[in-house]
C-alpha positions as CSV (number, residue, x, y, z in Angstrom):
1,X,0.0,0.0,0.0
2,X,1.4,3.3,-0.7
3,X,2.3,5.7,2.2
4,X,0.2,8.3,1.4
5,X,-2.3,5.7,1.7
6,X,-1.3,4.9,5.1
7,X,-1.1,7.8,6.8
8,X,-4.8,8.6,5.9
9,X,-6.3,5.4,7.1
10,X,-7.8,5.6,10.5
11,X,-7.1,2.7,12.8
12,X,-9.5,0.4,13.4
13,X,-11.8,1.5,16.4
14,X,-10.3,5.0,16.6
15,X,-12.9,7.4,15.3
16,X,-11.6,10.9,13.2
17,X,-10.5,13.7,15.7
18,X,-13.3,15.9,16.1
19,X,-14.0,19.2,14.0
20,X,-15.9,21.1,16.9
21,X,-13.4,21.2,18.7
22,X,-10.7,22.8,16.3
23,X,-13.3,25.4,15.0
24,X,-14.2,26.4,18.6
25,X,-10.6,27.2,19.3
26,X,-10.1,28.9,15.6
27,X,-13.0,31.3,16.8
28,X,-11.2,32.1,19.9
29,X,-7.8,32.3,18.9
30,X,-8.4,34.4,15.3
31,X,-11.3,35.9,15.7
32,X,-12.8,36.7,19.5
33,X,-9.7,37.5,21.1
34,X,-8.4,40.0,18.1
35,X,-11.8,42.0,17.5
36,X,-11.7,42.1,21.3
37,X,-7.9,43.7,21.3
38,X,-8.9,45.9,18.8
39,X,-12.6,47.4,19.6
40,X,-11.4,48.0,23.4
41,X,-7.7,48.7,23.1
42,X,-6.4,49.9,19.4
43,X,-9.5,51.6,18.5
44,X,-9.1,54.2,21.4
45,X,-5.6,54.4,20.5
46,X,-6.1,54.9,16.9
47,X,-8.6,57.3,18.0
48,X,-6.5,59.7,20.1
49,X,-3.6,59.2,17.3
50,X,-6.1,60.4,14.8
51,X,-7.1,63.6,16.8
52,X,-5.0,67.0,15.9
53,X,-4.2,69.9,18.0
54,X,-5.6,72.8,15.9
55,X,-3.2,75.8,14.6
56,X,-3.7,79.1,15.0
57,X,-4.0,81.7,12.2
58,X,-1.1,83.4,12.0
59,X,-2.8,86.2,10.0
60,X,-2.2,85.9,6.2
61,X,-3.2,82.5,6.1
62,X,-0.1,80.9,7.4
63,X,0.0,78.9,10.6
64,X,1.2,80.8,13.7
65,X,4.6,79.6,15.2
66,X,4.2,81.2,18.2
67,X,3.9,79.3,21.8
68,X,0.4,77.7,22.5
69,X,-1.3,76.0,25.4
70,X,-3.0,73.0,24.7
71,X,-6.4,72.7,26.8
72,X,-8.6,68.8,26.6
73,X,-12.4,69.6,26.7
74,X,-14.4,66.9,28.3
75,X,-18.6,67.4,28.6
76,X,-21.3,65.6,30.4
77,X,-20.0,62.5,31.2
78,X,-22.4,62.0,33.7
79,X,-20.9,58.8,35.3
80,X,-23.7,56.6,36.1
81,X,-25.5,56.1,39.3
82,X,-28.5,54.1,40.7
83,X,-30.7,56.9,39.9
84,X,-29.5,56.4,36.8
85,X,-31.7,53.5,35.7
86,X,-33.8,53.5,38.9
87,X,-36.2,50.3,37.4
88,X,-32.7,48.0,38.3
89,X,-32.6,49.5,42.4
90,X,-29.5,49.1,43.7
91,X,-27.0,46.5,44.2
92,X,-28.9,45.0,40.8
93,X,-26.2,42.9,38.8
94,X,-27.7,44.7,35.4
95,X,-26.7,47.8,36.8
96,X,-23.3,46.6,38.4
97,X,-22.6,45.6,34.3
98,X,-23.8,49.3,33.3
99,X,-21.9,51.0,35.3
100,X,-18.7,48.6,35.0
101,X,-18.8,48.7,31.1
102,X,-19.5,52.5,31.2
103,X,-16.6,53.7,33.2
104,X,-14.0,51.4,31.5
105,X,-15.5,53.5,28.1
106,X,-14.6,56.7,29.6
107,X,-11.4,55.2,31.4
108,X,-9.6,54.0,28.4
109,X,-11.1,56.6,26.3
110,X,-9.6,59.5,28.8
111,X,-6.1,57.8,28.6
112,X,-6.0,56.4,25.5
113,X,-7.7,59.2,23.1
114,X,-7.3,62.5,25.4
115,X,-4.0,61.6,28.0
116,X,-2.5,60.6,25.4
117,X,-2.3,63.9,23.4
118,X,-0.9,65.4,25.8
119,X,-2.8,68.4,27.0
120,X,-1.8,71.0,29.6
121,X,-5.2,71.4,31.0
122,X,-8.6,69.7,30.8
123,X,-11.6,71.8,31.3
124,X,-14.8,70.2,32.1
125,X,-18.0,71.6,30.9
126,X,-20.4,70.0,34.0
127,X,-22.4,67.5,34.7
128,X,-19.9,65.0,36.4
129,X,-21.9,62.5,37.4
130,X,-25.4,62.1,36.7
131,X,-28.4,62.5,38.9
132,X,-25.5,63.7,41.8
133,X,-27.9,67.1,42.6
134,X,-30.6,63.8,44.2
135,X,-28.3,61.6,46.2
136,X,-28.7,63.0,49.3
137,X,-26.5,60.1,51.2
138,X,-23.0,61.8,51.7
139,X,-21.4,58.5,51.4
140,X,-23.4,57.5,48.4
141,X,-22.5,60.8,46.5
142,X,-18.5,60.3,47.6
143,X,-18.4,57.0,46.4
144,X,-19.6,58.0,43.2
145,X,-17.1,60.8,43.3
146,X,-14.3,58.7,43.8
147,X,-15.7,56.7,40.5
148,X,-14.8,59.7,38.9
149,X,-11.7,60.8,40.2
150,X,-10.0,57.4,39.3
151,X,-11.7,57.6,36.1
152,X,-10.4,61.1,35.0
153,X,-7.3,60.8,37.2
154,X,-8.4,64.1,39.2
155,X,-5.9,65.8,41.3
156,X,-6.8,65.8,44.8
157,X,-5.0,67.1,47.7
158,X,-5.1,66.1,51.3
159,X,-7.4,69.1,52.2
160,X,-10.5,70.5,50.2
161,X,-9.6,70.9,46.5
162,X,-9.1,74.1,44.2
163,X,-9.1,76.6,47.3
164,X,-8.6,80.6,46.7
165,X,-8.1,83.9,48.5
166,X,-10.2,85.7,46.5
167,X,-13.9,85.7,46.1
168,X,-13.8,85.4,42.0
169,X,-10.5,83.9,41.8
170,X,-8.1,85.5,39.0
171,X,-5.0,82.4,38.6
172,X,-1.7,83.0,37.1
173,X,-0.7,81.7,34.2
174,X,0.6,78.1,33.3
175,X,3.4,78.4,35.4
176,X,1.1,78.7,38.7
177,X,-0.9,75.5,37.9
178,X,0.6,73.2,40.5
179,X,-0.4,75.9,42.6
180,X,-4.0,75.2,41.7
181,X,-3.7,71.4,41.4
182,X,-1.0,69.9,44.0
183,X,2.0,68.7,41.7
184,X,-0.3,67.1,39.0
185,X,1.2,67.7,35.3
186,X,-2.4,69.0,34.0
187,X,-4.6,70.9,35.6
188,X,-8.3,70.2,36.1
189,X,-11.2,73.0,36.2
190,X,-14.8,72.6,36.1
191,X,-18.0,74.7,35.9
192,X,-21.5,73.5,37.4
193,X,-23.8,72.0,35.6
194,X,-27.6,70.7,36.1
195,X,-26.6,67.7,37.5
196,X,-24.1,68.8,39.7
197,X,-25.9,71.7,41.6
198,X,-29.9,71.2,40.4
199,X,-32.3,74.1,38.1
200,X,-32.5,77.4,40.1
201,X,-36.1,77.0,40.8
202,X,-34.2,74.3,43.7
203,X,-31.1,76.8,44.3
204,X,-32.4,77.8,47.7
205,X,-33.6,74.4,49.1
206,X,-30.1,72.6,47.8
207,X,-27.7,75.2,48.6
208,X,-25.8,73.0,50.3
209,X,-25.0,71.3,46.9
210,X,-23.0,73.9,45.7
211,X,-21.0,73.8,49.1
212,X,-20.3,70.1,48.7
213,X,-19.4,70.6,44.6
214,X,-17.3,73.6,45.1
215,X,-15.3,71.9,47.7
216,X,-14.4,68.8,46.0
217,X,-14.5,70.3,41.9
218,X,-13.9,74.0,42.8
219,X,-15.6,77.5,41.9
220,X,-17.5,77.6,39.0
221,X,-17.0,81.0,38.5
222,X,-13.7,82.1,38.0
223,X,-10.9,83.8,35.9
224,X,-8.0,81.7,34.5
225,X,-5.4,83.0,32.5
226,X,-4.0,80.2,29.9
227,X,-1.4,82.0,27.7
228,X,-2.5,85.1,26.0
229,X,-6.3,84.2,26.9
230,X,-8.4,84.7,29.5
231,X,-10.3,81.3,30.6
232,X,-13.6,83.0,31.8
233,X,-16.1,80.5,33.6
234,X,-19.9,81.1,34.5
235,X,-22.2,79.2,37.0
236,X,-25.1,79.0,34.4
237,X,-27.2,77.4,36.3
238,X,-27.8,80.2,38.9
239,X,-28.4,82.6,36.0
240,X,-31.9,82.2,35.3
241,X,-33.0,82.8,38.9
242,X,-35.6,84.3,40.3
243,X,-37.2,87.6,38.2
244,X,-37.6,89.7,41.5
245,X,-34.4,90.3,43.0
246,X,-35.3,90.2,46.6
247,X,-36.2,86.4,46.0
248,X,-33.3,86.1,44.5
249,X,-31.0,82.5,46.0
250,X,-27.2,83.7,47.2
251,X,-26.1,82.0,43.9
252,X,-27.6,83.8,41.7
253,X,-26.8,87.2,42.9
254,X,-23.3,86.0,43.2
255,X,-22.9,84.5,40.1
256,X,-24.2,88.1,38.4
257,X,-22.4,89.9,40.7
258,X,-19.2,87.6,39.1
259,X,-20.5,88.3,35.3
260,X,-20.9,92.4,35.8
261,X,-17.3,92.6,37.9
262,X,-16.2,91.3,34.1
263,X,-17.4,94.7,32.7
264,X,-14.2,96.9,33.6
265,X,-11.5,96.5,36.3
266,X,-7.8,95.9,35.7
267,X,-8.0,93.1,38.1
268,X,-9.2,90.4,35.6
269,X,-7.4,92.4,32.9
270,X,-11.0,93.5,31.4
271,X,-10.1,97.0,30.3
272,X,-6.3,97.8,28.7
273,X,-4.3,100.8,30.2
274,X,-6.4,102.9,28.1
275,X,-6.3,106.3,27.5
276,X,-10.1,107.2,27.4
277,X,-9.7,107.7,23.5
278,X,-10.0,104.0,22.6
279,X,-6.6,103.3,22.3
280,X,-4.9,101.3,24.6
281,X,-1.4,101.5,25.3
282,X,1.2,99.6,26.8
283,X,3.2,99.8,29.5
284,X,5.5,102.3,28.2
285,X,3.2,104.6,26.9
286,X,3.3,103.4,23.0
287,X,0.1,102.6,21.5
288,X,-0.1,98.8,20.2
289,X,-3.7,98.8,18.5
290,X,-7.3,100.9,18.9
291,X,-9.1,99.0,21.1
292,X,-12.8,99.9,22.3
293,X,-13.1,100.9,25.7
294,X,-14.7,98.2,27.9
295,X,-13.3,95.6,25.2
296,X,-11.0,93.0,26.9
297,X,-7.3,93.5,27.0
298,X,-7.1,89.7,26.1
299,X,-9.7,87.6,24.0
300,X,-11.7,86.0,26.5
301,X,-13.6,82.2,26.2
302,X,-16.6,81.8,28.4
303,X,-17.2,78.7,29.6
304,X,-21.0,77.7,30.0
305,X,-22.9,74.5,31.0
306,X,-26.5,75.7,29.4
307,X,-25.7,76.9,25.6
308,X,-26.6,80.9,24.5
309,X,-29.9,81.3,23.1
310,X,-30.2,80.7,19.7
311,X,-30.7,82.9,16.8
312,X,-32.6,80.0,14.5
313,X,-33.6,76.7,16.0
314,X,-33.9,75.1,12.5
315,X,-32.3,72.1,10.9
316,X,-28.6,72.4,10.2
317,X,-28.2,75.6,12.2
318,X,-26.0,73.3,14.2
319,X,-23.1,72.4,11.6
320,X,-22.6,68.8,9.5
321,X,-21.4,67.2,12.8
322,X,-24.5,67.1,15.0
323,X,-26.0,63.5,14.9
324,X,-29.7,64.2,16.1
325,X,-32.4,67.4,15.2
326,X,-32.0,70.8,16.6
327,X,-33.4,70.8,20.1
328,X,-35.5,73.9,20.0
329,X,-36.1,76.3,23.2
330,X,-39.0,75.4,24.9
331,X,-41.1,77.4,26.9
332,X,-43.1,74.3,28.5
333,X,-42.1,70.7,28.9
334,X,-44.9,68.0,28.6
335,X,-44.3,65.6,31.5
336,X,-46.2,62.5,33.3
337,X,-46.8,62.5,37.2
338,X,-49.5,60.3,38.8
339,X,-50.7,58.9,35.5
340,X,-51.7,62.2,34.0
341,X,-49.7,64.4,31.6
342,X,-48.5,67.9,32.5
343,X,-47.0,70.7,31.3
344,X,-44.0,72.2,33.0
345,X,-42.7,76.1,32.7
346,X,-39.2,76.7,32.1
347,X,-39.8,79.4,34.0
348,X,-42.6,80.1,36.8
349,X,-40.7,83.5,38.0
350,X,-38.9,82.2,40.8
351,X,-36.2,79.5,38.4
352,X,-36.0,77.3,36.3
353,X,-37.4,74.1,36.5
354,X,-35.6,73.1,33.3
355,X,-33.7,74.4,30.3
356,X,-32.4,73.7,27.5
357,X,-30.4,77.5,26.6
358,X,-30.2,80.4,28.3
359,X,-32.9,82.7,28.3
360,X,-32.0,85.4,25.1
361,X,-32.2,88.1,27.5
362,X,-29.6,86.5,30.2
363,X,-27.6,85.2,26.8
364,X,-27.5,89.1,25.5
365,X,-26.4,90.3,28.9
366,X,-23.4,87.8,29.3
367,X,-22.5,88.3,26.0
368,X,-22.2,91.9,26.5
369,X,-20.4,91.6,29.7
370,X,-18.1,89.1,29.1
371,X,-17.3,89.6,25.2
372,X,-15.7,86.5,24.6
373,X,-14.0,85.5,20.9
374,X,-15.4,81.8,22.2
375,X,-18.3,80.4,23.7
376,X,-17.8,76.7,25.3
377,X,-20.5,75.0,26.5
378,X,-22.2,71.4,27.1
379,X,-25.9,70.2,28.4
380,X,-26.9,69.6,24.5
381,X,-25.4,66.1,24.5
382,X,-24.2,66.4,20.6
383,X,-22.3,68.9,18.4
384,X,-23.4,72.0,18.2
385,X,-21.2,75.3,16.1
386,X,-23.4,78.9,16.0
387,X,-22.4,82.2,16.4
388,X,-23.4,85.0,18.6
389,X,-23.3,88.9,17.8
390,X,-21.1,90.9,20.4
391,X,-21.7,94.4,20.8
392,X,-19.6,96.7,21.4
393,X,-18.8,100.7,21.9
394,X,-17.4,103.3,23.8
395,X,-18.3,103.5,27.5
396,X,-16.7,107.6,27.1
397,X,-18.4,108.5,23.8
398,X,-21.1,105.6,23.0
399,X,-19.9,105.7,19.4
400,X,-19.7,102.2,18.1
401,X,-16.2,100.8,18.0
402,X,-13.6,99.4,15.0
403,X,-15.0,95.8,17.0
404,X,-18.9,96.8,17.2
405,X,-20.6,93.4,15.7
406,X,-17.6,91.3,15.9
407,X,-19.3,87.6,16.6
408,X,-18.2,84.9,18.6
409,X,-18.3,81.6,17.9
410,X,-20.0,78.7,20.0
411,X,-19.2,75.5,20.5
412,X,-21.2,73.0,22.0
413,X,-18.9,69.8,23.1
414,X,-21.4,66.3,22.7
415,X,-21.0,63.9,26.0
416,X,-18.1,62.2,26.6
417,X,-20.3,58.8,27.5
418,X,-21.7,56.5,25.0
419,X,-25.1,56.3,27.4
420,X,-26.2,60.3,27.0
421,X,-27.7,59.6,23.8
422,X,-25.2,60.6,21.4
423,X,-23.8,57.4,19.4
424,X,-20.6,59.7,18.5
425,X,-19.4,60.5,22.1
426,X,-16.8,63.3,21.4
427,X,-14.3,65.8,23.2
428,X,-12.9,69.1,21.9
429,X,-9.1,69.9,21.3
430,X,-8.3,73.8,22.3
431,X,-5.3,75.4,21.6
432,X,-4.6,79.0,23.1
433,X,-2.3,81.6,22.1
434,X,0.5,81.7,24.2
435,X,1.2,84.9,26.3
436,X,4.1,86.6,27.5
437,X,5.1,84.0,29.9
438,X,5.6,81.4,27.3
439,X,7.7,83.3,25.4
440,X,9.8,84.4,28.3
441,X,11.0,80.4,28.3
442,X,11.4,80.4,24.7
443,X,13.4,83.3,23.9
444,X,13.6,86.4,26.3
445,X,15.6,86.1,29.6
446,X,13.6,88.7,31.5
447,X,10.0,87.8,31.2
448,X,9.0,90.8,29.4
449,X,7.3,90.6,26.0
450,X,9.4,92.2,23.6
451,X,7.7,94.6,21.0
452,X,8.1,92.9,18.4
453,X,6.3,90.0,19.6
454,X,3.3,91.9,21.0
455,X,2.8,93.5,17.4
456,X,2.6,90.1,16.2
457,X,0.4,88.3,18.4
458,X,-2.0,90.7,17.8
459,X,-2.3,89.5,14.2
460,X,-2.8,85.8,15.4
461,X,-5.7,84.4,16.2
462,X,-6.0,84.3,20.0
463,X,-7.5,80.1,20.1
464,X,-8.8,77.8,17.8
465,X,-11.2,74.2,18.6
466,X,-11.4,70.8,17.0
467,X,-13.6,68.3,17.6
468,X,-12.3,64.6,18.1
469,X,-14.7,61.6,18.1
470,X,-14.3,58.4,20.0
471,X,-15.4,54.8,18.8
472,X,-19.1,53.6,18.9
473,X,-19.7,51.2,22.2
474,X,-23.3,50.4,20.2
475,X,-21.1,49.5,16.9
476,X,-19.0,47.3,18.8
477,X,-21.8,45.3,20.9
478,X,-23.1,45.0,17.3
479,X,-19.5,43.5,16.6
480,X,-20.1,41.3,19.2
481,X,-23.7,40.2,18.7
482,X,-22.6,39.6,14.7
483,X,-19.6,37.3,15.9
484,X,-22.0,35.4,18.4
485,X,-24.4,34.4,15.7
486,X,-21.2,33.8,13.0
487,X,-20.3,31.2,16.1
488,X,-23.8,29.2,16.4
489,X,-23.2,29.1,12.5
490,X,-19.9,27.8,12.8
491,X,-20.9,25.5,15.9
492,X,-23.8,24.2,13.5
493,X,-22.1,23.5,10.4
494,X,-18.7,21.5,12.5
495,X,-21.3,19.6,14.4
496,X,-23.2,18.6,10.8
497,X,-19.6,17.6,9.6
498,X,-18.6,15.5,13.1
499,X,-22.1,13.7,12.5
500,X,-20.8,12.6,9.4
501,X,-17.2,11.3,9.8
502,X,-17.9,10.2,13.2
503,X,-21.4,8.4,13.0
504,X,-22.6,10.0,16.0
505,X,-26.2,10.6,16.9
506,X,-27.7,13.8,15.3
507,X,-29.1,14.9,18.8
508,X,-25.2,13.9,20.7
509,X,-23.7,15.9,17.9
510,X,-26.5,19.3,18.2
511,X,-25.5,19.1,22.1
512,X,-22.0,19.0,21.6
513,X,-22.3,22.1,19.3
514,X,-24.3,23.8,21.6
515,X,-21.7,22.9,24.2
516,X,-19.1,24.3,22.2
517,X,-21.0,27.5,21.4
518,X,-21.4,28.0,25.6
519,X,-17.9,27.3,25.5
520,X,-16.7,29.6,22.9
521,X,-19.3,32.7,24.5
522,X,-18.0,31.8,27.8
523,X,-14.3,32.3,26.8
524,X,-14.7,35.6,24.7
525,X,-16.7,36.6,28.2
526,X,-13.8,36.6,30.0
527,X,-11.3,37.7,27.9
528,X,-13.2,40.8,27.8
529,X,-14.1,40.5,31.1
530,X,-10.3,41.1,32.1
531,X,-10.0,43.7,29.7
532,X,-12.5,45.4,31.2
533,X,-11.4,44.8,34.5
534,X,-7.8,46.2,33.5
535,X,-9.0,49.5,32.9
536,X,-11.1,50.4,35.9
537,X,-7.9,48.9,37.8
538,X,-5.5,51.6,35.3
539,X,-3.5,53.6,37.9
């Protein structure tokens, strides 16, 4: 007999080795454990590799070389909580999953795609964890707090965080930031949002939730100087308060009192050392550009949880990015309580209840207070790009300035989490004009800014935003459910094929496939279970 023929002749009594088996371990080994690897590791990474800090215009059309500050803009992650999905209660193993799978997202997705771009500063837009203005527990609300701190790798010191002298605090520039934040490489800053402090129809009955926020994230209203920009954040929520003054809650007469300080003052730099005439001068005396009076000495970025008012509400009034319809500024929201439906104000004189954008009368006077060159803001839970008018003219002469309907340009950052509704979670890449300071480490010994240089960085533009995206959860569960049925295939057609060379029983053969198929689920399970593990464990 020839020895081909040989080695393919079974021995008597010894049945062929089993298919199953080998395709079961195939599916594992080639294709489970790689589109694992790549959905939850190399698609972050190839995310955050793909993502470009934005140039600045160095006037001319050609790219600025000058210093810049690089600033990671993270909305409404709203880390999830057991009010979250209150049908599951607590302790439920459904939500346990939820909240497991959902902060190894935003873990690996905050290293991978926005640590690993290296950014000087990451500036929250509110909403930190969701539902937080109703958990009342103090230990409930700090556990969910440390969630987030190991999620986002937020600085903490030994005593309260992000403390100041001063009532609206003015920071230094970069070089003060481990001033602000311990010894941390970037500094964190936040601004309140609705589910951090509540509406301010409930300002005055949850006061204390500001107290317990501002301790642990910091002030939301404040004045931070990044480069050659002023970093200018607003409570919004205490905005909208009450429409007679004397009912008025403490944070909203604070928070106003914070916004109209930002109309003149050389302490936040608001007015230049002007001469009354509109020009503004330096501090030598030589005139550098004609400036309005009132206008800020340095482009200024407002930071906002609720968006502006809107001019147009209509379809594409957002940009090509946004992913759902315009939401459009209600003045009632239709709800259900006790079975019935109900309409609820926005507005009932004393707060808001809800709210979707400022009011256009609070979004006029911010504008005109703050005059920013860029609006930041969040709430919206998708991208949003619109412009806003900003007025301005001459506080001496009330003639309209060179500036007078110079606009400003909104962006509205989607949420960081793949549960808010938004199937492109997203954050925003900043980069800020460097100041002075910068240069000083660059090329001047004595810290000034040379002439030269000032004349110059007036003809760049001050900051510039680009949005990066992060990779679909829902596209890679449908990954996962389009492998698991690719398995019961495979399972089905190996078990048709062991029926046949081995001669056993159709029904031994069907259980052994479905055997293999538990098998084959069960190992994928925990491969990704330990990947998932390994990120909420990430130091």
């Amino acid at each position: 007999m020839p020895p081909n023929k040989v080695a393919n002749t079974v021995s008597p009594g010894r049945k062929p080795r089993s298919v199953q088996a080998r395709v079961h371990a195939w599916l594992i080994l080639l294709i489970w454990a790689p589109a694992i690897f790549y959905r939850e590791r190399v698609a972050f990474n190839l995310a955050g590799a793909s993502c470009q800090w934005p140039a600045l215009d160095g006037g001319n059309g050609a790219r600025s070389s000058d210093p810049s500050v690089h600033v990671a803009v993270v909305a409404d992650p709203q880390l999830t909580t057991y009010l979250s999905y209150r049908e599951l209660g607590r302790g439920n193993p459904g939500l346990i999953a939820v909240e497991g799978i959902s902060d190894a997202y935003m873990s690996r997705a905050f290293r991978r795609a926005v640590l690993s771009n290296d950014p000087k500063h990451v500036l929250f837009l509110g909403d930190l964890i969701d539902q937080g203005e109703r958990i009342v527990n103090p230990e409930e609300w700090h556990r969910a707090r440390r969630r987030f701190d190991r999620i986002f790798r937020w600085p903490r010191r030994a005593s309260s965080a992000n403390t100041h002298a001063t009532k609206y605090p003015l920071d230094g520039d970069d070089d003060d930031a481990s001033r602000d934040r311990d010894a941390s490489p970037v500094s964190y800053r936040t601004v309140h949002g609705n589910h951090d402090v509540g509406y301010s129809r409930f300002a005055v009955r949850l006061r204390h939730l500001y107290a317990r926020h501002e301790e642990y994230f910091g002030s939301t209203n404040f004045v931070r100087r990044l480069g050659g920009v002023d970093l200018v954040g607003v409570g919004a929520m205490a905005l909208d308060g009450a429409d007679d003054p004397g009912a008025r809650s403490a944070q909203t007469n604070e928070t106003w009192e914070f916004v109209e300080s930002l109309g003149g003052g050389d302490e936040f730099g608001t007015s230049p050392f002007g001469d009354g005439d509109g020009t503004a001068v330096d501090d030598e005396g030589a005139g550098v550009e004609t400036r309005c009076v009132g206008e800020p000495a340095r482009p200024r970025v407002l930071v906002t949880h609720v968006p502006l008012s809107k001019r147009s509400y209509e379809p594409g009034t957002c940009g090509d990015r946004r992913t759902s319809e315009v939401v459009r500024d209600k003045t009632h929201m239709n709800s259900t309580a006790g079975g019935r439906r109900v309409e609820i104000p926005r507005h009932d004189g004393l707060g808001c209840y809800y709210q979707d954008y400022l009011r256009p009368a609070t979004s006029r006077r911010l504008l005109d207070k703050v005059r920013p060159t860029l609006v930041l803001s969040g709430h919206d839970h998708d991208q949003c790009v619109g412009t806003h008018e900003v007025f301005a003219r001459s506080g001496a002469t009330g003639r309209a300035c060179a500036t007078s309907g110079r606009s400003a340009t909104e962006h509205t950052i989607g949420s960081f989490s793949f549960l808010m509704g938004n199937p492109r979670p997203s954050f925003a890449m900043m980069t800020v004009r460097g100041g002075c300071g910068e240069r000083s480490r660059v090329g001047t010994d004595d810290g000034a800014c040379p002439a030269e240089l000032g004349a110059q960085e007036l003809n760049t533009t001050p900051v510039n935003v680009s949005l990066c995206f992060l990779p679909s959860q829902w596209s890679t569960f449908r990954l996962y459910g389009a492998l698991g049925v690719v398995t019961v295939l495979a399972a089905a057609l190996s078990a048709v094929v062991d029926a046949k060379r081995r001669g056993a029983k159709p029904a031994r053969a069907a259980a052994r496939g479905v055997a293999g198929v538990i098998g084959t689920c069960a190992a994928a399970a925990a491969i990704w279970t330990a990947v998932l593990l390994l990120d909420l464990s990430a130091p």
